[in-house]
C-alpha positions as CSV (number, residue, x, y, z in Angstrom):
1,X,0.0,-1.1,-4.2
2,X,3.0,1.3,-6.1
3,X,2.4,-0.8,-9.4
4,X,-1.6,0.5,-8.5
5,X,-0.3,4.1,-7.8
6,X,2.1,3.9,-11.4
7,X,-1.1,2.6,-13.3
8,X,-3.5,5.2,-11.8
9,X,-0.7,7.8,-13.2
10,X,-0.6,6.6,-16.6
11,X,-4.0,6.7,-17.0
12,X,-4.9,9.8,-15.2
13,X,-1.5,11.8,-17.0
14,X,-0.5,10.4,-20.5
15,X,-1.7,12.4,-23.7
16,X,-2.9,14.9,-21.5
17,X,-1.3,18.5,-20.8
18,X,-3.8,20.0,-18.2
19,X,-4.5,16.4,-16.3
20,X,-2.9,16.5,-12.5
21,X,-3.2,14.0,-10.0
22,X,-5.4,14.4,-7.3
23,X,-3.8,13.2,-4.1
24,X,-5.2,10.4,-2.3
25,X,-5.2,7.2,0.3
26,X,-6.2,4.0,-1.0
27,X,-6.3,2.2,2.4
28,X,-7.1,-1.6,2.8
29,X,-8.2,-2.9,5.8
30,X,-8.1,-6.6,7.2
31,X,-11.8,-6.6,8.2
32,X,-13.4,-4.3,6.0
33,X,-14.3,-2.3,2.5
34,X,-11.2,-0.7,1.5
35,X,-11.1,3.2,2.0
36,X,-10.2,5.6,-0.4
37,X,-9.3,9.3,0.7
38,X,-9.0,12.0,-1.4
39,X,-6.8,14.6,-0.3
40,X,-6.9,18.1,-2.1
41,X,-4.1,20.2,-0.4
42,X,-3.8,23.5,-1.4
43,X,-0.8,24.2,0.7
44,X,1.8,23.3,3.1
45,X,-0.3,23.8,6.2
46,X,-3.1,21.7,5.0
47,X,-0.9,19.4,3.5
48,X,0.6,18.5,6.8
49,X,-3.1,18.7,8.3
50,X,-4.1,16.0,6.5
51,X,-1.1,14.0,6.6
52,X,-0.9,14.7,10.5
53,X,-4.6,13.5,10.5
54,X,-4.1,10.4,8.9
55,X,-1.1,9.6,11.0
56,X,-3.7,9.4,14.0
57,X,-6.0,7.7,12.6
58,X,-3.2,4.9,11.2
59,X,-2.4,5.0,15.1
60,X,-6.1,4.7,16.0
61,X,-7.5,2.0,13.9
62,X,-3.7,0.3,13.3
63,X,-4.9,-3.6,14.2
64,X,-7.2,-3.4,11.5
65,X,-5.4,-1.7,8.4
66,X,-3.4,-3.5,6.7
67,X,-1.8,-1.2,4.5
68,X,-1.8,1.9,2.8
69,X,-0.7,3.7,-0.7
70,X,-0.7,7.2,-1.0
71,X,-0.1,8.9,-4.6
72,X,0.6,12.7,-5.1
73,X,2.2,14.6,-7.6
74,X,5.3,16.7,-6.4
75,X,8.2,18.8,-7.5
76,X,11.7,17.8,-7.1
77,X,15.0,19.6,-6.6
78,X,18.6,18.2,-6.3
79,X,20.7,19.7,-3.2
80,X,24.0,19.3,-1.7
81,X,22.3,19.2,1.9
82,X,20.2,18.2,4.1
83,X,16.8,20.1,4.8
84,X,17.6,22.9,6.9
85,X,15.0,26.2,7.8
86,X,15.4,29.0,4.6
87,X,16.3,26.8,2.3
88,X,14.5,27.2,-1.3
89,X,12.0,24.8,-1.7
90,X,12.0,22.9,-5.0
91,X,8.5,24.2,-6.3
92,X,10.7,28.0,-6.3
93,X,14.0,26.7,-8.1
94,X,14.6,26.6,-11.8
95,X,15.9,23.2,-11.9
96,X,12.7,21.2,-10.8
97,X,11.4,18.0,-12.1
98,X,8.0,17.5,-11.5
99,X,7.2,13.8,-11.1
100,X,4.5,11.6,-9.2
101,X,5.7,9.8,-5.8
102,X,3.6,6.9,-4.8
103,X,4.4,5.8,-0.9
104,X,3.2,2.0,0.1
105,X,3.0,0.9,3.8
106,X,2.0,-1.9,6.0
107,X,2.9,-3.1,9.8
108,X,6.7,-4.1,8.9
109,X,7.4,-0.7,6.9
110,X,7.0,1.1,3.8
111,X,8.4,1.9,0.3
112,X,8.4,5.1,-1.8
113,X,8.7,5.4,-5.8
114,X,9.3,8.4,-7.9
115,X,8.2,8.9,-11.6
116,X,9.6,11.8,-13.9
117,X,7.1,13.4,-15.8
118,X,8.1,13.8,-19.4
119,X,6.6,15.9,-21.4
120,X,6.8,17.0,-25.1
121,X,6.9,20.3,-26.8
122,X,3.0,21.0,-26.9
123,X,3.3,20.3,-23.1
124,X,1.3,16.3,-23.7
125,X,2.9,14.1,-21.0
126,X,4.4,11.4,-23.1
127,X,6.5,9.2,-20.0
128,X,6.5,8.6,-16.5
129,X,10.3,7.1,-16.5
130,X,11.4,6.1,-12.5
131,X,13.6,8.2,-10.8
132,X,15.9,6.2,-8.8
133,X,18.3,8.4,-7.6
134,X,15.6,10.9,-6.3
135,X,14.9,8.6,-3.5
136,X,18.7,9.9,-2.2
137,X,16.9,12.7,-1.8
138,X,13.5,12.4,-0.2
139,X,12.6,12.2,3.1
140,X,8.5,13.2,3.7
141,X,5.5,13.5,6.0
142,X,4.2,10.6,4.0
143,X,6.6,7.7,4.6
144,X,5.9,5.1,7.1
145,X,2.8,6.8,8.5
146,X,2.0,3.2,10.2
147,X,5.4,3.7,12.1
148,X,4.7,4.4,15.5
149,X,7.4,6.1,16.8
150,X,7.0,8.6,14.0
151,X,3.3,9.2,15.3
């Protein structure tokens, strides 16, 4: 489901400079159509809303999903800490990277990529080149939302 997420990207961002992702759930489920969720946060309180909602429903209807992919676009900042309460968030600091995170889940765990977003001079996104060392740094509301002791 992340080489889904990657290609969704590419299409939806390349040779464009006003494109943006729009955040969604692509859900499959074991006995069913698959379910795709868009999820147009505005902020960090609806943001966790809807994250926090579809953390119940995971737990609700668990037996029969059987797994999930959720793609957003994000920015990204480089600390020397953990997350702690004042700190700036990357979306405020002057050395941000924006870039697309896709998260994958299913019953035994989950997985998280991060894409760059290159762009050129005129703004066009020309690259979405992996970011491997930004999964150091992440920790989210959206990994391993099938984990129930996160729930």
């Amino acid at each position: 489901m992340i080489d889904g997420g990657l290609a969704h990207a590419k299409h939806v961002l390349i040779g464009s400079a006003t494109e943006q992702i729009l955040p969604f759930a692509h859900i499959q489920f074991k006995n069913r159509p698959d379910n795709i969720m868009p999820m147009p946060w505005h902020d960090e309180r609806e943001k966790a809303a809807m994250i926090g909602a579809l953390r119940l429903a995971f737990k609700f209807y668990r037996p029969s999903v059987a797994n999930y992919m959720i793609i957003s676009e994000a920015w990204l900042a480089k600390y020397d800490h953990l997350p702690r309460d004042g700190m700036v968030m990357p979306v405020d600091r002057e050395d941000k990277k924006e870039c697309v995170i896709v998260t994958a889940g299913d019953h035994d765990g989950a997985r998280m990529k991060v894409w760059e977003i290159i762009r050129d001079g005129e703004g066009k996104v020309t690259d979405l080149v992996e970011a491997k060392n930004a999964l150091d740094q992440l920790a989210g509301r959206m990994f391993n939302l099938m984990n129930d002791e996160d729930a």
